[in-house]
Structure formats: C-alpha cells, structure tokens
MIDRENRO-569988 format. One line per 5 residues: their letters; for each residue x, y, z of C-alpha. Coordinates in steps of 0.1 Angstrom, whole numbers, plus 2048, in hexadecimal, padded with zeros to 3 digits. Example, Ala and Ser with C-alpha at 12.3 -4.5 7.8 and 13.67 -1.06 7.14 Angstrom:
REM MIDRENRO-569988
AS = 87B 7D3 84E; 889 7F5 847
//
This chain:
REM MIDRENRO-569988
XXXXX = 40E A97 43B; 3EE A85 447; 3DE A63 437; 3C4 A78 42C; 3D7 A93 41B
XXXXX = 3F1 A77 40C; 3CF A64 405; 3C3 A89 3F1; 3E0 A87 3DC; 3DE A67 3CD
XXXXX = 3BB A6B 3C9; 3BB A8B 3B2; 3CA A79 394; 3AB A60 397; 38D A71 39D
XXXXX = 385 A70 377; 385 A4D 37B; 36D A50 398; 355 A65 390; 346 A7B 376
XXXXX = 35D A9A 362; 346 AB5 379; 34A AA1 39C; 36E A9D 393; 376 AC2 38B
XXXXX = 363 ACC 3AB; 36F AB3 3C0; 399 ABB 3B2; 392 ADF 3B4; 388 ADD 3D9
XXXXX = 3A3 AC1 3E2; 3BD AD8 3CF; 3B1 AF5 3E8; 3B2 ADF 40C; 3D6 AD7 3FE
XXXXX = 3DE AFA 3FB; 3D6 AFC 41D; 3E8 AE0 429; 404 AE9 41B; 402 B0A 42E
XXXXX = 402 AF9 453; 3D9 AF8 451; 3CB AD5 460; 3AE ACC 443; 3AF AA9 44F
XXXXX = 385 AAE 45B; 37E ABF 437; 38E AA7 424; 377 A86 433; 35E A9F 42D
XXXXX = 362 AA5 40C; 36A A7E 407; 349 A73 418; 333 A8C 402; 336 A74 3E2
XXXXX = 333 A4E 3E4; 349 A44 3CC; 365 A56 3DC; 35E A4E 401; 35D A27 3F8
XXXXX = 37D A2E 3E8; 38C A40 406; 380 A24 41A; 38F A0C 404; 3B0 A1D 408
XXXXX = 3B3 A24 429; 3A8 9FF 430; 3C4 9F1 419; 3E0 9EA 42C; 3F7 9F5 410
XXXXX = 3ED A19 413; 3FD A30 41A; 412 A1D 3FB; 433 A0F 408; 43F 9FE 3E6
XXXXX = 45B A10 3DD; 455 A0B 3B6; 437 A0B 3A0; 439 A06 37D; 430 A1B 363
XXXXX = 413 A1C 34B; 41D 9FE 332; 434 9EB 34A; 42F 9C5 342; 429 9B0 363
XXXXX = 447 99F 35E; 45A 9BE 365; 46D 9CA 383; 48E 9D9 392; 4AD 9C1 38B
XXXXX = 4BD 9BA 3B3; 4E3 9B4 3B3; 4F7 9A8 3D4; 519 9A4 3DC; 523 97D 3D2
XXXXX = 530 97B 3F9; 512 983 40A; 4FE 9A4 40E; 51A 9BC 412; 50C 9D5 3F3
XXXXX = 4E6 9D3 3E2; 4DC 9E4 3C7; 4C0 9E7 3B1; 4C6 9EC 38A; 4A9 A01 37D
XXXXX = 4B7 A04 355; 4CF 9EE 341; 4E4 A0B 33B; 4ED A0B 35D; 510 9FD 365
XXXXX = 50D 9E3 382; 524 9EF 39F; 53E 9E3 3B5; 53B 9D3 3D5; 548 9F0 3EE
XXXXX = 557 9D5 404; 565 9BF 3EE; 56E 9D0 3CD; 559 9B7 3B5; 53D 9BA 3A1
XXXXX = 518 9B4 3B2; 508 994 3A5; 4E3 994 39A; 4D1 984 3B2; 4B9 967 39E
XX = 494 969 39F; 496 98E 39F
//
C-alpha cells in the first residue's frame, strides 16, 4: 500500500467534514473507484494527488498529513468516540524485571502469569 492510498483511506470517512455533501459524494465515489483499482495491482498513486489537488480543502489536508510526522499513524491504539482523556491501556510487567508485558485492555480480563517465573504481572504505576 502507498502513503497516498493509506492516506485515501483514512480520508474517506472525513470528507463530510471537509467539504460540502455534493464534493464529498464525488470526491468518495471517485476515491472508492482508484481503490478498486489499487486493490487490483493498478498504480493510481498520479490520480490520487490529482484528484487531492483539484479541491483546496482536501489538498491542504493532504499536505497536512503527509507533513505530520505521525502519518502514516504508528499509535497502536486510538480511543473510541466518548473515551475520557484520562483513559488508556493498563501495562503490567513481571515484578523481576521485563521478562513478560502485557497490556489489559478490559477489567474482565484476568491478569496473566509471568511465563518465566510463574507469578502474576504487577501494574506498572503511572500507566
């Protein structure tokens, strides 16, 4: 997958936001189609700045994107509609050192065992 394709597909969900209900439905019918192709083995890499660089408020927001050096995204978590800021993955460790880490997603999950030791993880404070 190229930036600009990856870049495509995080983009369709917030074209509404972007631009008008008409630009929007013409802009994710034609990105829907250069995916199609893509996905087929077609290089749409040329179309696709094309297309992005025919409407201002999407090429600033390309160029926003592609100038951000978290994109492509590299978090491996990101929170859900209604998440409170003070929310995030609970991080347990093995109480001798790193030997097992794990990441507790839901309360109803029951915190493992150390796979070297045979003891339950710790939470690791400040998490």
């Amino acid at each position: 997958m190229s930036v600009l394709t990856d870049l495509a597909r995080k983009l369709l969900p917030r074209l509404g936001l972007l631009v008008d209900h008409a630009e929007a439905t013409r802009l994710t019918d034609a990105i829907e189609q250069l995916l199609r192709e893509h996905d087929k083995g077609v290089d749409v890499d040329t179309r696709l700045a094309e297309l992005f660089s025919s409407v201002p408020a999407i090429e600033r927001h390309v160029s926003d994107a592609l100038s951000d050096p978290r994109i492509p995204q590299k978090t491996p978590y990101e929170p859900l509609a209604g998440d409170g800021a003070g929310s995030s993955l609970q991080r347990y460790e093995c109480p001798y050192g790193p030997h097992s880490t794990w990441f507790r997603s839901s309360l109803s999950q029951e915190v493992p065992l150390c796979a070297e030791h045979q003891i339950p993880l710790r939470l690791v404070p400040g998490r």
